[in-house]
ZATI-928411 format. One record per residue (C-alpha): y, x, z; chain; residue number from 1; residue in three letters. Coordinates in pm, 1 decimal. Each point is the difference from the previous one (the first is absolute). Layout:
BEGIN
         Y         X         Z  c    k    r
         Y         X         Z  A  NUM  ala
...
// end
This chain:
BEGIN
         Y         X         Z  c    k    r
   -3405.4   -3033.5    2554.5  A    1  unk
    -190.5    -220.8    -228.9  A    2  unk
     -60.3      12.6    -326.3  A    3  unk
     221.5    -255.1    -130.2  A    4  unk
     284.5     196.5     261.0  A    5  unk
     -41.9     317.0    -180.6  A    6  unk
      35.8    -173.5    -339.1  A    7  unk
     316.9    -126.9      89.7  A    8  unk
     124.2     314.3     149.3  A    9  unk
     -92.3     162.5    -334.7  A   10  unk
     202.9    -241.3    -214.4  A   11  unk
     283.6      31.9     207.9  A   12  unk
     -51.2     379.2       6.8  A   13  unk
     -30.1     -22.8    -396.7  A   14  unk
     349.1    -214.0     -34.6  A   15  unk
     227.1     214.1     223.0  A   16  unk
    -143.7     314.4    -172.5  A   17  unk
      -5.4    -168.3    -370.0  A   18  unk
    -392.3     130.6     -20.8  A   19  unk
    -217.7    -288.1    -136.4  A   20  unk
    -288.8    -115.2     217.2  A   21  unk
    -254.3      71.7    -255.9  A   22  unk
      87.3     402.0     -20.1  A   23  unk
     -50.9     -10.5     390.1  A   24  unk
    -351.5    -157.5      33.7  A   25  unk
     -72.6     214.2    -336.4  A   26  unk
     125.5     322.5     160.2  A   27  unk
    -180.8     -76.8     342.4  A   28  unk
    -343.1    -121.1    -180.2  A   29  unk
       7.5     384.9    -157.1  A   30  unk
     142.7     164.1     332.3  A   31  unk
    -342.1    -185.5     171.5  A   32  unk
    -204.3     101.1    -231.1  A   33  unk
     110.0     377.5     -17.9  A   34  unk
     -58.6     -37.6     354.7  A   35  unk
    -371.4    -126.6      21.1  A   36  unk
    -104.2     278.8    -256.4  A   37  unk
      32.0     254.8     296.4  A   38  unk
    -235.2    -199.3     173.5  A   39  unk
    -234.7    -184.2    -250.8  A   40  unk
      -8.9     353.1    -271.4  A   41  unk
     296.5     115.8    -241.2  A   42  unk
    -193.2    -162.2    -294.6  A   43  unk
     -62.1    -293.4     142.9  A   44  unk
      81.0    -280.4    -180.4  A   45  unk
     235.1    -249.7     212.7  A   46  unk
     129.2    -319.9     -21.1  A   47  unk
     250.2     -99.0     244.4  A   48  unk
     237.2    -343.6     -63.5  A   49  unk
     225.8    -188.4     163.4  A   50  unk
      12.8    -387.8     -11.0  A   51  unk
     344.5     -84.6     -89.8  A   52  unk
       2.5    -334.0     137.2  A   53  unk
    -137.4     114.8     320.5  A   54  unk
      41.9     331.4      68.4  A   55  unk
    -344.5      64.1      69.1  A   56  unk
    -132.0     370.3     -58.2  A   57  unk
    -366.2      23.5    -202.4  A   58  unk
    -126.9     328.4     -78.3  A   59  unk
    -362.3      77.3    -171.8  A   60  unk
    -191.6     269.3    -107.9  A   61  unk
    -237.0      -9.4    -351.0  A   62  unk
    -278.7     194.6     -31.6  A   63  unk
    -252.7     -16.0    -298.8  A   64  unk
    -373.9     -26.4      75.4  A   65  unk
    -201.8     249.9    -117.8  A   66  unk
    -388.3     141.5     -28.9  A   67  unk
     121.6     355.3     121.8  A   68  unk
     357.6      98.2     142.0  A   69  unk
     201.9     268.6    -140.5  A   70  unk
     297.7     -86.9     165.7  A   71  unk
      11.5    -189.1     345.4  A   72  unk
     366.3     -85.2     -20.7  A   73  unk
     -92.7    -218.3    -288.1  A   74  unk
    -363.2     -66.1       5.1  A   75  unk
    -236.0    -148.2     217.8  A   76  unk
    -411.9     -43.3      -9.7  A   77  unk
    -127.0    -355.3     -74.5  A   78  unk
    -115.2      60.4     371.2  A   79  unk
     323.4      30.5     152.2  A   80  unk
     169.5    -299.2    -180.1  A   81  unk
    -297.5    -175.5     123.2  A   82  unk
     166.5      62.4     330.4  A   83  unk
     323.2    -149.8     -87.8  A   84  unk
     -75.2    -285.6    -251.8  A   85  unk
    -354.5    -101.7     -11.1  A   86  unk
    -122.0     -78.2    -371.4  A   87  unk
     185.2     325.3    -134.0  A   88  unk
    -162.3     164.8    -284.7  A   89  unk
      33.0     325.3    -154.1  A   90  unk
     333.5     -37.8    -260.3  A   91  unk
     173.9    -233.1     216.3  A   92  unk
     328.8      78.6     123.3  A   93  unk
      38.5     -49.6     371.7  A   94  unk
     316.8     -88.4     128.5  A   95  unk
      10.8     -35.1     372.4  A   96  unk
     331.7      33.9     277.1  A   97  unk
     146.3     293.1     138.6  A   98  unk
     -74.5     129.8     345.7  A   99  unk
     191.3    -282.9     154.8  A  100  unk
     134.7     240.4     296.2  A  101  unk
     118.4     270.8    -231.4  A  102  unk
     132.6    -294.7    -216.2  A  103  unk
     205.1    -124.9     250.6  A  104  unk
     146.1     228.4     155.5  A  105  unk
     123.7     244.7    -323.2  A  106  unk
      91.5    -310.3    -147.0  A  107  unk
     254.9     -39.7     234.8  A  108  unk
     118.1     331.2      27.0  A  109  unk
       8.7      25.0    -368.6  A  110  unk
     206.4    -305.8     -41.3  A  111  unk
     253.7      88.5     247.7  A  112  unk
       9.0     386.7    -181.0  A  113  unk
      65.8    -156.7    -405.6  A  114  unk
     280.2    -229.8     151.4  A  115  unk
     184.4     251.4     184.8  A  116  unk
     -72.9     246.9    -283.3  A  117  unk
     107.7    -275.4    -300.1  A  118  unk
     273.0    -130.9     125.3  A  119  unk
     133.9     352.6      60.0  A  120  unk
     -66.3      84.1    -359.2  A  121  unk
     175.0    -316.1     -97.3  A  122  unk
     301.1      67.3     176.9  A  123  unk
      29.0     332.5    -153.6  A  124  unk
      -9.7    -158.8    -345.2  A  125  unk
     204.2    -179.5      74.5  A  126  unk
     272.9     206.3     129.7  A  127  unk
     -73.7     198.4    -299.6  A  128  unk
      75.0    -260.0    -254.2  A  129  unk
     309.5    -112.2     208.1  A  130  unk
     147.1     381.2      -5.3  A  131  unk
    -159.5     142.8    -341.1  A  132  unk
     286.0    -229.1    -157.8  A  133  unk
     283.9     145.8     206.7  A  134  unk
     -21.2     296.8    -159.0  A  135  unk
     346.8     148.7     -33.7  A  136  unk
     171.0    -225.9     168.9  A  137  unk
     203.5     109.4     359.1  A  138  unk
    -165.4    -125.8     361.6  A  139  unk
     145.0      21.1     297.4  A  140  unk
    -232.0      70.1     366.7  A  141  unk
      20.5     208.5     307.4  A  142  unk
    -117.6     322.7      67.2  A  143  unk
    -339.8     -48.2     189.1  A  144  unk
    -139.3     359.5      27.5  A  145  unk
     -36.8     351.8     -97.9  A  146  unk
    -252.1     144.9    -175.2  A  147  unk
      16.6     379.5     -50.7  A  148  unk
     312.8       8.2    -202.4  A  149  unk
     -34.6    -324.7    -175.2  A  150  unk
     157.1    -298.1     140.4  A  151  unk
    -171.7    -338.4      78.7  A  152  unk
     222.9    -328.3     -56.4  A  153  unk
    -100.5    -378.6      84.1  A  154  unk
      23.2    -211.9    -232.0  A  155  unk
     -76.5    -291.4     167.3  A  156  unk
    -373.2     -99.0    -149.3  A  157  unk
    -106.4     347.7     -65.6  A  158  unk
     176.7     393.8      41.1  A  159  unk
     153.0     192.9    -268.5  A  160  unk
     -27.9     402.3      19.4  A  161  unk
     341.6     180.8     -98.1  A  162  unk
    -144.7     372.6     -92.0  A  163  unk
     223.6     336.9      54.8  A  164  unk
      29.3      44.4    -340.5  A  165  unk
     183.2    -376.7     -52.6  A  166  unk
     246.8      53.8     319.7  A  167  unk
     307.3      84.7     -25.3  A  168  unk
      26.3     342.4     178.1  A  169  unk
     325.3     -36.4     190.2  A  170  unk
    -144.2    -366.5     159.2  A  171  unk
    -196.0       3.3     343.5  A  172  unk
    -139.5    -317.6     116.5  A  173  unk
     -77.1    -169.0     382.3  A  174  unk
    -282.5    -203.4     100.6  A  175  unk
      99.1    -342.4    -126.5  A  176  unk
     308.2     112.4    -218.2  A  177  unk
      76.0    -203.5    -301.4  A  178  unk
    -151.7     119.2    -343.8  A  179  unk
      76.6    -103.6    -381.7  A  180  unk
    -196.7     133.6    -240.0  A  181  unk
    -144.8     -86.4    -357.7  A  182  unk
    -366.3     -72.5     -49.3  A  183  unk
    -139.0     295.8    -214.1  A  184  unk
    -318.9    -111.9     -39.3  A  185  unk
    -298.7    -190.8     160.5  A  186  unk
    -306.3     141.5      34.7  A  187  unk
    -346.0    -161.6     126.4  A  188  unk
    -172.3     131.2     276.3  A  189  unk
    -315.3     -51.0     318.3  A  190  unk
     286.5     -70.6     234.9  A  191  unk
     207.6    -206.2    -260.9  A  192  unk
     281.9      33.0    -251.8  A  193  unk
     193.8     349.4      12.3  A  194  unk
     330.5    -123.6     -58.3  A  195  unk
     163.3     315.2     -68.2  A  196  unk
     395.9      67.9      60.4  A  197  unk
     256.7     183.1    -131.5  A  198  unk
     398.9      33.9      49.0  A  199  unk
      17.8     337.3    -185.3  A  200  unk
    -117.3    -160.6    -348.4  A  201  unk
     269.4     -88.8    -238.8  A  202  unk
    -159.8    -328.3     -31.6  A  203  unk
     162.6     -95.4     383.3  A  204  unk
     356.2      82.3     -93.2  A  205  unk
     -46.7    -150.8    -300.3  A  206  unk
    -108.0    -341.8     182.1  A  207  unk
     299.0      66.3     241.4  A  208  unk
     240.0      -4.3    -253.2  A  209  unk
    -191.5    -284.8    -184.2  A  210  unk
      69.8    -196.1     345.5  A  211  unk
     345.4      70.8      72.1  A  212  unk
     138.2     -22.1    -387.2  A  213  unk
     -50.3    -349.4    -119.8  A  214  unk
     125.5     115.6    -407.6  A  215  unk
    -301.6     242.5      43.4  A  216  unk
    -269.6    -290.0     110.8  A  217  unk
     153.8    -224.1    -284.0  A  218  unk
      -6.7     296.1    -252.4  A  219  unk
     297.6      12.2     -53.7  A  220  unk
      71.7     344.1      71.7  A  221  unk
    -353.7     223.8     -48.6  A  222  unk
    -118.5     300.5     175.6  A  223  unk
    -146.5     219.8    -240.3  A  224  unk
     -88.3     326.2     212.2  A  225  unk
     -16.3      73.3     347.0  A  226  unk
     -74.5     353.6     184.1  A  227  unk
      53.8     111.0     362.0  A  228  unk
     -64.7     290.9     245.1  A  229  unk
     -22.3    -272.9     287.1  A  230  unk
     216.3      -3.2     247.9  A  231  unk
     222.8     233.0    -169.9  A  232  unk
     122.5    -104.3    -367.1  A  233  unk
     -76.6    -233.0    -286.6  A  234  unk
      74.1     -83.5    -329.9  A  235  unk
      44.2    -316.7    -151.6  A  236  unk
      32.2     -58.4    -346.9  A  237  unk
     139.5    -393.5     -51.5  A  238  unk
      69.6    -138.3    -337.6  A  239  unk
     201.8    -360.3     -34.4  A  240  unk
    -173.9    -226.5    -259.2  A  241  unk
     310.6    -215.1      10.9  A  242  unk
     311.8     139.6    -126.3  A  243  unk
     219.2    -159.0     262.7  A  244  unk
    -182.7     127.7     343.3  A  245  unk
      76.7     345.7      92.0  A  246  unk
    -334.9     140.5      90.3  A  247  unk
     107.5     284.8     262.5  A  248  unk
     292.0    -250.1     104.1  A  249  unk
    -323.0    -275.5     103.2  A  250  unk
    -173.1     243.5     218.8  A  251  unk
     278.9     174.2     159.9  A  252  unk
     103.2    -360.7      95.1  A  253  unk
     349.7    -114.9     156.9  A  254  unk
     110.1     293.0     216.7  A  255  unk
    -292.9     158.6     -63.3  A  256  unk
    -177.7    -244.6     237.6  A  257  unk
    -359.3     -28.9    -249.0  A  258  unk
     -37.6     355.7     -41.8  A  259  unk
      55.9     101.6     359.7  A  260  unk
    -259.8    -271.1     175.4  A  261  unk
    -233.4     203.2    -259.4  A  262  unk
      79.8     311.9     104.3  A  263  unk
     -18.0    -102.9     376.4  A  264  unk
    -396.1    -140.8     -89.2  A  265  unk
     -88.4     374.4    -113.4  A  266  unk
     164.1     191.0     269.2  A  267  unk
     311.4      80.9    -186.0  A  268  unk
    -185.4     114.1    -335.1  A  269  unk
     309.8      52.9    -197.7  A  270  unk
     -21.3    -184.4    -347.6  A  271  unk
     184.8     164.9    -299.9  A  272  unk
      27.8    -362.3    -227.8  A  273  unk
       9.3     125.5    -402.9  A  274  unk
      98.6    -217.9    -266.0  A  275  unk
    -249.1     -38.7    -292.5  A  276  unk
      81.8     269.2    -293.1  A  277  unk
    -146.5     -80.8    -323.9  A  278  unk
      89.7     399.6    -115.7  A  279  unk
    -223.8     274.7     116.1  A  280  unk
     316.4     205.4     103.3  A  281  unk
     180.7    -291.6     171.5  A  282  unk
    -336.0     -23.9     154.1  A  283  unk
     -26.5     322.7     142.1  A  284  unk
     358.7      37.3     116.1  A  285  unk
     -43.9    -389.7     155.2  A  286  unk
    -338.3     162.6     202.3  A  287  unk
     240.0     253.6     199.1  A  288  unk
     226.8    -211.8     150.8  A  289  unk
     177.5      18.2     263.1  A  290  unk
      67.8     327.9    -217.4  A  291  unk
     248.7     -69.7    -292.9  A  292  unk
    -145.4     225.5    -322.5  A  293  unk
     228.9     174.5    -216.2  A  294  unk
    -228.3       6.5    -309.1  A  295  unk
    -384.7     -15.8     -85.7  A  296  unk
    -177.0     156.1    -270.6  A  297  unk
    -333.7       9.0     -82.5  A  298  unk
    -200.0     290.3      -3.1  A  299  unk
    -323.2    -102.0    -120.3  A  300  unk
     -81.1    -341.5     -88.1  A  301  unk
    -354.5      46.7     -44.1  A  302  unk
     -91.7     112.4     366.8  A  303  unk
     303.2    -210.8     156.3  A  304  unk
     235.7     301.6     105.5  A  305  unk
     359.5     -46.7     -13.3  A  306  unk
     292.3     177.8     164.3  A  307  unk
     269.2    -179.0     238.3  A  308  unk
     349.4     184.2      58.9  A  309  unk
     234.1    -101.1     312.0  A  310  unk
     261.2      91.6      99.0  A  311  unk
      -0.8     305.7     254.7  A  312  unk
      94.3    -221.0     334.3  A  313  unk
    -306.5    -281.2    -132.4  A  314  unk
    -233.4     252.1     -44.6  A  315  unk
    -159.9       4.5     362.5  A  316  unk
      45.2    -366.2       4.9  A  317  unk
    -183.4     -66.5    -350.2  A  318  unk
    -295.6     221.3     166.2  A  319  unk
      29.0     -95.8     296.5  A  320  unk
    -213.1      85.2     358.9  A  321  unk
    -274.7     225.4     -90.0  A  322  unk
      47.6    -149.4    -348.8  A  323  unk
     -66.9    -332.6      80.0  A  324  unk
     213.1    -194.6    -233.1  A  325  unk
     -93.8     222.6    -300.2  A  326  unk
    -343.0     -95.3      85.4  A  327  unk
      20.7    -368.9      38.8  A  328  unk
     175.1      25.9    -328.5  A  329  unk
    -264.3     180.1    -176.9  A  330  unk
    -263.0    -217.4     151.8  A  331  unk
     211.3    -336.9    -161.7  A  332  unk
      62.9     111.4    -294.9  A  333  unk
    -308.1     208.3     -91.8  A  334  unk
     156.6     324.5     -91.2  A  335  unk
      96.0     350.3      99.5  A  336  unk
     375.6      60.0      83.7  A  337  unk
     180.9     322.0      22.6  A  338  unk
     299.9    -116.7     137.1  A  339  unk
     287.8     321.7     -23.4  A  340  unk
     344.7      11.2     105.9  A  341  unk
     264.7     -50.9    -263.0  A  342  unk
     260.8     290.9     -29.3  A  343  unk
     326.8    -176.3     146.0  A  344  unk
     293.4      16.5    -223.9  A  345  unk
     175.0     223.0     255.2  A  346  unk
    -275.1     235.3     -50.8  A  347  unk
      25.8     -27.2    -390.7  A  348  unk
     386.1      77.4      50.7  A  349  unk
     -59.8     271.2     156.4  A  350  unk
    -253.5     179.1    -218.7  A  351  unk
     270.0     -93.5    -273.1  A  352  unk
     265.8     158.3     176.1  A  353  unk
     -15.1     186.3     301.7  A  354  unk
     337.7      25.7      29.6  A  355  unk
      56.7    -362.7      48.6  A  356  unk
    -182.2     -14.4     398.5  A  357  unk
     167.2     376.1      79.5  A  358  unk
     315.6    -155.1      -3.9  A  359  unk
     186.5     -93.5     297.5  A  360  unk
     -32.5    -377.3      99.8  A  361  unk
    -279.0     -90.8    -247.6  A  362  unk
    -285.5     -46.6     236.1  A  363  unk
    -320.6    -175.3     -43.0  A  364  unk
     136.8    -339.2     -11.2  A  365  unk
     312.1      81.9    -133.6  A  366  unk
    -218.3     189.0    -275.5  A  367  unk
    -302.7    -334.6     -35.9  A  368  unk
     367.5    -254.3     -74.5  A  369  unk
     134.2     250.2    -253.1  A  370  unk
    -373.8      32.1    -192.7  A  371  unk
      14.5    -398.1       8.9  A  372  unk
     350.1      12.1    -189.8  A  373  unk
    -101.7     215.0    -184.6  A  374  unk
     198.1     312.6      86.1  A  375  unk
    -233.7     289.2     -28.2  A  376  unk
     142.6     300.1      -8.9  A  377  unk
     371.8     154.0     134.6  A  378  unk
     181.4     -76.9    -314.7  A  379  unk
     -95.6    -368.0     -56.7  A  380  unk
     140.8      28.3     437.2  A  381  unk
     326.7     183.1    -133.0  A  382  unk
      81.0    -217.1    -278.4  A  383  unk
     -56.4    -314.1     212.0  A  384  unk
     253.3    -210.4     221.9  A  385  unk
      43.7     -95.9     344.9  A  386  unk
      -2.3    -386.4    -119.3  A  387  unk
    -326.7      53.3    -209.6  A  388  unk
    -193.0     193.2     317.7  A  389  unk
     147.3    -280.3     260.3  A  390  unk
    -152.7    -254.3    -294.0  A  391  unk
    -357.3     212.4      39.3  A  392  unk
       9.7     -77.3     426.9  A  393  unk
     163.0     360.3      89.5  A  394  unk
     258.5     -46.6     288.0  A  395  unk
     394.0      61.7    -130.5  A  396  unk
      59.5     328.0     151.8  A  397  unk
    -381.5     168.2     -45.0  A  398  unk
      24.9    -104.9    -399.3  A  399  unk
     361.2     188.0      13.3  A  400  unk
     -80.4     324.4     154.8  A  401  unk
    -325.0      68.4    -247.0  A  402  unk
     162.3    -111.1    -278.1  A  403  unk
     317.6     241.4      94.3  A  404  unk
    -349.9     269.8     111.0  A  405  unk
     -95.4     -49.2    -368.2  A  406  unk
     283.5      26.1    -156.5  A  407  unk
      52.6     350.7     198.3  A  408  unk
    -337.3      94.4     -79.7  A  409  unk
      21.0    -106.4    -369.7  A  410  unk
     371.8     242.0     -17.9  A  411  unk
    -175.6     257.8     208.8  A  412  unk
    -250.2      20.0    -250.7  A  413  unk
     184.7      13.4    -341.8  A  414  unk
// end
């Protein structure tokens, strides 16, 4: 190849790769020279340049002329430069070429190694700068390869790694299966950019729902919080900054239809949607849902501690699997619940007056619809009609035999 050949072939190297010409020939001249030290002396002082017209490789090597050398990498006796330059005198600086055969040959070899080593550090800058940006945003590639536990995804111009700890547990992946995840974070490294993963953070479902809700990419309705045990559960607090657009109505979606291609992306992560509370106790009772809260009262204000009744049959729902939704709630809202089961007014009746559940046809339910009516004892039962118990939701002939049992009771009694 000649020289004007390999100047060409630079140029066109230096467009496809976006690396100007000059940064080439600059890096080469210093790759040559670093080069030529092993065999002219680590000290020496080298001068290598390339024409960049041409192409044509010079390199020299300067030496100052002295009475008495202290140092032959950069020193020579007036006798020696007599040798190379006639005329030379003691304080001249003699510059004369490079050992041509060393020259040529590393000079080759050393062009060939700064291309292949540039352009490779160009491309990783560049991929860099391209992903760097994408932070936080959702990709999409194919599952290339396994490393220990962590998973490997394509991503067409470079790979992504998807860690253990930002899977979702219950999800097990193929050779080439399909992956969404968000970008965490970018990260620069030898090999490239670590483009790290993650479908466990609630930044993913957060771009999910983002994607799929149109009021929420507008702004119109705001997610303010988000927590999740992936895979399993999440919490989703939405607030409506328009007073017309239902904000759990938007993400649930006709039929449901939004909230369930969500659910589907996260391998059926259920998602408890809770309407914006202004309150700290509408709050807190909001946070337990699907659970429906009796009453909340605060405990202590100062290290967040509040106590959440339920009814009896919402208690194990309000907790929930090894206390999972108590948890999630704790972890949105920032404080410590104690969440209790609320004496049922059955129970209350019957700690007013035993008498009421001993007698015969006033069971449990029987006993729950008189507490709501308000009949709490056997004498309110005695002095009350068949009409006014059928009115309460007590079938025509139960209301009539424990009013008549009442009654007997009451006569029994006096």
């Amino acid at each position: 190849m000649s020289k004007s050949e390999m100047m060409t072939a630079l140029e066109q190297i230096a467009r496809e790769k976006n690396i100007p010409v000059d940064e080439i020939l600059s890096m080469i001249e210093g790759a040559v020279v670093s080069s030529l030290r092993k065999h002219v002396g680590k000290n020496a002082d080298i001068r290598a340049s390339i024409d960049r017209e041409s192409g044509v490789f010079s390199a020299v090597v300067a030496k100052k002329v002295v009475e008495t050398v202290i140092d032959p990498e950069l020193e020579l006796t007036e006798a020696d430069a007599q040798k190379i330059k006639k005329g030379a005198k003691i304080g001249d600086e003699l510059i004369y070429p490079a050992p041509a055969a060393d020259f040529a040959r590393i000079a080759a070899q050393t062009a060939k190694q700064v291309l292949t080593q540039r352009v490779r550090e160009v491309e990783r800058d560049k991929l860099y700068e391209e992903f760097k940006p994408k932070e936080g945003e959702v990709v999409s590639g194919a599952v290339h390869r396994f490393v220990e536990r962590s998973i490997i995804v394509d991503l067409g111009k470079t790979e992504g790694v998807l860690p253990p700890r930002e899977q979702i547990r219950r999800e097990r992946y193929n050779i080439g299966s399909n992956v969404r995840a968000v970008i965490l974070r970018v990260d620069k490294s030898q090999r490239g950019p670590a483009v790290v993963l993650s479908r466990a953070a609630d930044l993913f479902l957060q771009r999910l729902m983002e994607q799929e809700v149109p009021e929420i990419a507008d702004k119109t309705v705001e997610i303010v919080r988000i927590v999740r045990d992936p895979g399993f559960r999440a919490k989703v607090i939405v607030k409506s900054n328009d007073p017309r657009v239902d904000a759990i109505g938007s993400c649930v979606g006709l039929r449901g239809s939004r909230i369930r291609s969500i659910m589907n992306e996260v391998a059926g992560e259920r998602i408890d949607l809770i309407a914006y509370a202004e309150g700290v106790e509408e709050a807190l009772a909001a946070a337990l849902a699907p659970a429906k809260v009796a009453s909340v009262q605060v405990m202590d204000p100062e290290n967040r501690i509040a106590e959440v009744l339920v009814a009896e049959e919402q208690l194990a729902l309000a907790i929930g699997k090894d206390g999972q939704n108590v948890r999630l709630a704790q972890k949105l809202t920032g404080w410590t619940l104690e969440v209790k089961a609320e004496p049922s007014r059955a129970s209350a009746a019957v700690a007013a007056d035993p008498s009421l559940a001993a007698l015969e046809g006033v069971g449990p339910k029987t006993l729950e619809t008189l507490a709501k009516a308000g009949i709490t004892d056997a004498a309110k039962l005695a002095a009350s009609t068949v009409e006014e118990l059928k009115a309460a939701g007590i079938g025509e002939k139960t209301a009539a035999k424990i009013v008549a049992n009442a009654k007997a009771a009451a006569q029994a009694g006096a």
